[in-house]
C-alpha positions in Angstrom: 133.4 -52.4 170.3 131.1 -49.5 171.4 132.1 -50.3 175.2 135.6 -50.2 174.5 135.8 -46.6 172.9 133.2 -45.5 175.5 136.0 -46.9 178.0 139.2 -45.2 176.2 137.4 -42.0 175.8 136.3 -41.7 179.7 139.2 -42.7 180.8 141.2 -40.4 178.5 138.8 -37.4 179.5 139.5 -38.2 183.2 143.4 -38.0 182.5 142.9 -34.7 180.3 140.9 -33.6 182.9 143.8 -34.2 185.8 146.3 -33.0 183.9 144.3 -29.4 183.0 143.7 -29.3 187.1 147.1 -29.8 188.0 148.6 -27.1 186.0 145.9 -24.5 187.1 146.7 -25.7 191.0 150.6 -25.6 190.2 149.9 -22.3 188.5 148.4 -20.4 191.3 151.0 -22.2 193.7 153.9 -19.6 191.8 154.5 -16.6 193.7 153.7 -13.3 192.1 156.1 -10.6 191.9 159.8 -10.6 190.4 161.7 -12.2 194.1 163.9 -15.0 194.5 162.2 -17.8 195.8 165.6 -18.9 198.0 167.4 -15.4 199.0 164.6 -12.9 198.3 166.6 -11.2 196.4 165.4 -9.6 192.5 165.3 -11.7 189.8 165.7 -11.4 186.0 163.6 -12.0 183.7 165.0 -14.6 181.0 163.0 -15.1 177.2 162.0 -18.2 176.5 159.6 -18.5 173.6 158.7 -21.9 174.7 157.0 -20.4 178.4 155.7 -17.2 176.1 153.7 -19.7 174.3 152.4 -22.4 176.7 152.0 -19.9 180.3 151.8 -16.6 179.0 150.8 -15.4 182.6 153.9 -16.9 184.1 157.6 -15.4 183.8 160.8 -17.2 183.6 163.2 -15.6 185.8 167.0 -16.1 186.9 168.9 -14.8 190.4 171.9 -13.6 189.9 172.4 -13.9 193.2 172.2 -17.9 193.6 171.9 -19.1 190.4 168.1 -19.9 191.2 165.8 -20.2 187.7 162.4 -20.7 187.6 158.8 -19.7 186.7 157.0 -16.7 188.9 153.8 -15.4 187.7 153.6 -11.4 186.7 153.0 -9.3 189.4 154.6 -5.8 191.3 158.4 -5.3 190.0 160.9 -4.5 192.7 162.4 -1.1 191.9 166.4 -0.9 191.2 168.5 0.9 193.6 170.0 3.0 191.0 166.6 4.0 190.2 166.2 4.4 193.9 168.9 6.6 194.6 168.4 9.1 191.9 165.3 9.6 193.2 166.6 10.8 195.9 169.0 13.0 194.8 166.9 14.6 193.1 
């Protein structure tokens, strides 16, 4: 009996243990920054209290642009061109 919870719990630490590794190796695999992964263009940011909770480092984002949505972790922000503009004007 010993044997067999010594079994489930090794092998269940092992599977813990692949599952915690994967989602830090996926995690650092997401680009940084607020660009489209398929046009490059800028993204917005979506709320989702579900990604809020589990990835707080990590950003759900939507292209208006090609209907792309995903996850991209927080990083530098692309400025607007409107922004852009006006500070040129003035």
């Amino acid at each position: 009996m010993v044997e067999l919870l010594l079994c489930i719990l090794i092998i269940g630490g092992f599977f813990l243990l692949r599952a915690v590794l994967a989602t830090i190796v996926f995690y650092q695999l997401l680009p940084k920054g607020d660009r489209c992964l398929n046009c490059d263009a800028p993204t917005l940011r979506t709320e989702s209290r579900f990604w809020s909770i589990t990835m707080p480092g990590a950003r759900p984002s939507w292209c208006y642009e090609c209907g792309w949505h995903g996850l991209l972790r927080s990083g530098p922000l692309t400025a607007s061109s409107a922004a852009l503009t006006s500070a040129k004007v003035d």
